[in-house]
C-alpha positions as CSV (number, residue, x, y, z in Angstrom):
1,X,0.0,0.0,0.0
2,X,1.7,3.3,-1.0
3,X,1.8,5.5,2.3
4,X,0.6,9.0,2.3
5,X,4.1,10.7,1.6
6,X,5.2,8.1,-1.3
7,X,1.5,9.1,-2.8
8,X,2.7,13.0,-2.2
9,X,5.9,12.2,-4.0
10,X,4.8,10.8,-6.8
11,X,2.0,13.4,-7.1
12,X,4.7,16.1,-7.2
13,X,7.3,14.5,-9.6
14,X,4.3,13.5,-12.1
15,X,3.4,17.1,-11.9
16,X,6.4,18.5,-12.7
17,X,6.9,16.6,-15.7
18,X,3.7,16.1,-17.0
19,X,3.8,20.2,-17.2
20,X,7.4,20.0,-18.9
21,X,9.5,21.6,-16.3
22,X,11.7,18.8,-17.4
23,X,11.5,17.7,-20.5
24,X,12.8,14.3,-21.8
25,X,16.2,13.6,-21.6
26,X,16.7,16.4,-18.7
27,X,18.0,15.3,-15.4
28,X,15.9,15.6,-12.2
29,X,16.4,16.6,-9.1
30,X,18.6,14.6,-7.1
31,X,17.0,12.5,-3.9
32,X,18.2,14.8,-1.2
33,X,17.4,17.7,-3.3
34,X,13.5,16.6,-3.5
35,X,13.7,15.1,0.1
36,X,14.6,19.1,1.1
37,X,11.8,20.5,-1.4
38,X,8.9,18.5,0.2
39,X,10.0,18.2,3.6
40,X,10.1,14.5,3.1
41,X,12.5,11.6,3.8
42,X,14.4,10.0,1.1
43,X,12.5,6.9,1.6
44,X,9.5,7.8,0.1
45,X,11.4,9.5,-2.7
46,X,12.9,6.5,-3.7
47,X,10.1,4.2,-3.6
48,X,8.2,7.1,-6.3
49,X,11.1,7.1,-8.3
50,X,11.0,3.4,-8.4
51,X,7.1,3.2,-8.9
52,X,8.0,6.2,-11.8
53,X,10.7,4.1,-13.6
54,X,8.5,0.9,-13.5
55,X,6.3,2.9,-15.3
56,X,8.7,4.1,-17.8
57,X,8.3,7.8,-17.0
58,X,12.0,8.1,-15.8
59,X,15.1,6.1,-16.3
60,X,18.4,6.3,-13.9
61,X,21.7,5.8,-14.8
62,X,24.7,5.0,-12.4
63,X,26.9,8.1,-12.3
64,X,24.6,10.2,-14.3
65,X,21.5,10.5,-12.3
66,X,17.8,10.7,-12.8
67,X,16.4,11.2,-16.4
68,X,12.7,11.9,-17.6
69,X,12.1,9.2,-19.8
70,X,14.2,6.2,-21.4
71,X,17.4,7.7,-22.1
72,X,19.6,11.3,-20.9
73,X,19.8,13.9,-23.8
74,X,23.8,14.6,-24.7
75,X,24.8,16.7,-21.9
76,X,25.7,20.2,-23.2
77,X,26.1,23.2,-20.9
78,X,23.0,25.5,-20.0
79,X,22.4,28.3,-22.1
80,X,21.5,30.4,-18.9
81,X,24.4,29.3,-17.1
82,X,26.9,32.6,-18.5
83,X,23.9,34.7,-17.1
84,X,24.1,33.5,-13.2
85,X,27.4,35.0,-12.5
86,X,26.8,38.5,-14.2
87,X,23.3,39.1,-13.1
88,X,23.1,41.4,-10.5
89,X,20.5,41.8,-7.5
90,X,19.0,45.1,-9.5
91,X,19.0,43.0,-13.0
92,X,16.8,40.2,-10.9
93,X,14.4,42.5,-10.1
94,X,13.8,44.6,-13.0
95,X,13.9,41.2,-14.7
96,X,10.8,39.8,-12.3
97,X,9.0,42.8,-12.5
98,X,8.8,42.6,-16.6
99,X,8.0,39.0,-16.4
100,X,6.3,37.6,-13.4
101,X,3.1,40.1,-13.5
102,X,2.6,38.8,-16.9
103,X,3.3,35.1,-15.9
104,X,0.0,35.9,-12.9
105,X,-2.2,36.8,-15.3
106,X,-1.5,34.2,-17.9
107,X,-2.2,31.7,-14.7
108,X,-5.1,33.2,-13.5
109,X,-6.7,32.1,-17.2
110,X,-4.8,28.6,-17.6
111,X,-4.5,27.8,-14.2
112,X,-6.0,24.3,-13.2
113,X,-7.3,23.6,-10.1
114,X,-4.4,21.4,-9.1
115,X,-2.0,24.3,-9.8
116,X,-4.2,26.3,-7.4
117,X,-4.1,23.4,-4.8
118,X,-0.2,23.5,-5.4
119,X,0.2,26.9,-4.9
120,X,-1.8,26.7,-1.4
121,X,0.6,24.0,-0.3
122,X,3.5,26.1,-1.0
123,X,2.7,29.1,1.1
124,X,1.5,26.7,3.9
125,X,4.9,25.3,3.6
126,X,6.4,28.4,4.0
127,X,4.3,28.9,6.5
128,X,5.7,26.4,8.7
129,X,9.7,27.1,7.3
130,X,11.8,26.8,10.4
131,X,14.8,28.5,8.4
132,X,15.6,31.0,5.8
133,X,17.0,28.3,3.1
134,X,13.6,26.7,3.8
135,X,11.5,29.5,3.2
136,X,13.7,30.6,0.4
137,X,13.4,26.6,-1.4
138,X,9.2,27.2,-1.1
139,X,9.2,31.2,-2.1
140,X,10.8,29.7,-5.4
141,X,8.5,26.7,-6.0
142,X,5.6,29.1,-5.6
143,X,6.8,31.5,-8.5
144,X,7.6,28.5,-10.4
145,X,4.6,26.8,-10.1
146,X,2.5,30.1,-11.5
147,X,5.3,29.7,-14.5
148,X,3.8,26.3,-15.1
149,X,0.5,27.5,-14.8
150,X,1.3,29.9,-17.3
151,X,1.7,26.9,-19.7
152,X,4.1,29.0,-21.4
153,X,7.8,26.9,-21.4
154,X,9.7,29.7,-22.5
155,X,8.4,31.7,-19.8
156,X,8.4,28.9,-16.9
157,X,11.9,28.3,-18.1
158,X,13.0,31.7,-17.3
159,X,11.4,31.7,-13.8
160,X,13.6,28.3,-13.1
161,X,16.6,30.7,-14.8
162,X,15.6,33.7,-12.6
163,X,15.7,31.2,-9.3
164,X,18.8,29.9,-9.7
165,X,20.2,33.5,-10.0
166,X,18.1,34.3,-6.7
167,X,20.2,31.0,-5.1
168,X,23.7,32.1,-5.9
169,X,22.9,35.5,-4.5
170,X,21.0,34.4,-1.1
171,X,22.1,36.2,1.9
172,X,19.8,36.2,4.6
173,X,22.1,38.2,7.1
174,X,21.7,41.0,3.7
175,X,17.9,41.0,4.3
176,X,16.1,44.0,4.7
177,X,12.1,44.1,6.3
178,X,9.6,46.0,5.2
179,X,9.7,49.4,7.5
180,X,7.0,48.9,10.3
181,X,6.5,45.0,10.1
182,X,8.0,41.8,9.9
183,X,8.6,40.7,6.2
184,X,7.8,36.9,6.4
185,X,4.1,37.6,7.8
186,X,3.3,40.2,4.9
187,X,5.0,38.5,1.5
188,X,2.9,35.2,3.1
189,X,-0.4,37.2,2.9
190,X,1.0,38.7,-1.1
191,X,1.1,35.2,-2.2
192,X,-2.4,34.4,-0.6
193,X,-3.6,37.9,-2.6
194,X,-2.0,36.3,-5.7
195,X,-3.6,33.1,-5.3
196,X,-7.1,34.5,-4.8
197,X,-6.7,36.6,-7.9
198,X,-5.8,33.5,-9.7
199,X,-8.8,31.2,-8.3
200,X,-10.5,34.0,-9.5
201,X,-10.1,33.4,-13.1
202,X,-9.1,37.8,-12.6
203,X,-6.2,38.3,-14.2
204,X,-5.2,42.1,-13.4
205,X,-5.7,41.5,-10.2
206,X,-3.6,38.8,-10.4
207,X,-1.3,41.0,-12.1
208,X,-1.5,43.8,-10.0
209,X,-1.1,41.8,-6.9
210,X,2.0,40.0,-8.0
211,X,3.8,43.5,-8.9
212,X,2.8,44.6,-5.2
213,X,4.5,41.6,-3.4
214,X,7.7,42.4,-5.9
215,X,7.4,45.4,-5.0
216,X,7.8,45.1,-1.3
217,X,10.3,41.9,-2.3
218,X,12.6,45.1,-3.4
219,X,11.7,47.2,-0.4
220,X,13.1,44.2,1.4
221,X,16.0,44.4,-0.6
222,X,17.1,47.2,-1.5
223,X,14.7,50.5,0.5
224,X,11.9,52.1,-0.3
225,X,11.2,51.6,-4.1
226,X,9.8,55.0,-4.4
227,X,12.9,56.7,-4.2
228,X,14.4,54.0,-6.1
229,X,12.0,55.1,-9.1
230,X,13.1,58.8,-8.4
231,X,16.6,58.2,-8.6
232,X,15.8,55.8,-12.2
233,X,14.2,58.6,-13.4
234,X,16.9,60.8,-13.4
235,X,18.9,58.2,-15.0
C-alpha cells in the first residue's frame, strides 16, 4: 500500500513533468534535493522514483542521475548558465518585475485547479519554514509553479533561470524588512492575494497583486522603491 508521503511524492514529480519543467532527456532533481523541497524523507522519494521508472516515466543511470524518460539527452552546458554570474541583484528584479506580472495573469486564465491546490501547499509550507533556506526553497517553488501554470515553457523556463540567479545571490544576514513589520508575515499574505486573484479566473488583479509583493520583495532588498524610481528617473 503506497503510504501517504510516497503518494505526495509521486504526485509532485508526475506534476512536474507532465507540465514539462523537465522535459525528456533532462536530469531531475537529485534524492536529497527533492527530500529538502517537500519536507520528506528520502525513503518515500525512492520508492516514487521506483514506482516512476516501473512505469517508464524516468530512467536512472549510475553516475549520471535521474532522467525523464528512457534515455539522458547529450549533456551540453546550460544556455543560462553565462547569465548567473553576471546578473546582479537590480538586473533580478527589474527582470521579475517585466515578467512575473505577466506570468500571474497568464495563470489566473490557464490555471488548473491542481495548480491552485499546489500553490496553497507552498505558502502553507512556507508557512511552517523553520529556516531561511527553507522558506527561500518554497518562495521559489511558488513563483515557479505560477510559471507552469502559465503553460508558457519559455516563460516557466525563465522563472527556473531567474531562481537559480536568486540562489547564488541568497544572503539572509543582507535581508532587509519592510519598514513597520516583519517581512515573512506580509509576503505570506502577497502570495495568498496572488492566489485569490488567480482562483478567480481575474487576471489584473492577479497582475496587480504580484507587482505589489515584488514590489515590497525590493523594499526588502534594497529600500523604499519610491525613491528608487526617483533616482531611475533621473537616469
Amino acid at each position: 500500500m503506497v503510504s501517504e508521503n510516497e503518494q505526495r511524492a509521486l504526485n509532485h514529480l508526475r506534476r512536474i513533468i507532465q507540465l514539462g519543467h523537465y522535459p525528456d532527456g533532462s536530469r531531475l532533481p537529485t534524492e536529497r534535493e527533492l527530500a529538502f523541497e517537500l519536507s520528506l524523507g528520502r525513503g518515500p522519494i525512492r520508492r516514487a522514483l521506483a514506482a516512476l521508472e516501473a512505469e517508464g516515466r524516468i530512467s536512472r543511470h549510475i553516475g549520471q542521475g535521474t532522467f525523464v524518460g528512457s534515455r539522458p539527452a547529450p549533456m551540453r552546458p546550460e544556455p543560462s548558465s553565462h547569465l548567473l554570474g553576471s546578473a546582479s541583484p537590480g538586473d533580478i528584479m527589474e527582470t521579475r518585475l517585466t515578467i512575473e506580472p505577466r506570468l500571474a495573469a497568464l495563470a489566473a486564465v490557464r490555471a488548473s485547479e491542481e495548480d491552485i491546490n499546489y500553490l496553497k501547499l507552498c505558502t502553507s509550507k512556507s508557512e511552517t519554514a523553520d529556516t531561511l533556506t527553507s522558506w527561500q526553497r518554497w518562495d521559489e517553488t511558488f513563483h515557479r509553479t505560477i510559471g507552469l501554470a502559465s503553460r508558457n515553457v519559455m516563460l516557466a523556463n525563465l522563472i527556473e533561470v531567474i531562481n537559480k540567479a536568486r540562489r547564488s545571490q541568497f544572503t539572509p544576514p543582507k535581508r532587509k524588512s519592510p519598514t513597520g513589520s516583519d517581512w515573512q508575515p506580509l509576503l505570506l499574505q502577497q502570495h495568498r492575494t496572488i492566489i485569490e486573484a488567480i482562483t478567480a479566473r481575474d487576471p489584473q488583479a492577479a497582475a496587480k497583486a504580484m507587482r505589489q509583493h515584488l514590489n515590497s520583495v525590493e523594499e526588502r532588498i534594497f529600500g523604499d522603491p519610491d525613491q528608487l524610481s526617483d533616482i531611475t528617473d533621473h537616469v
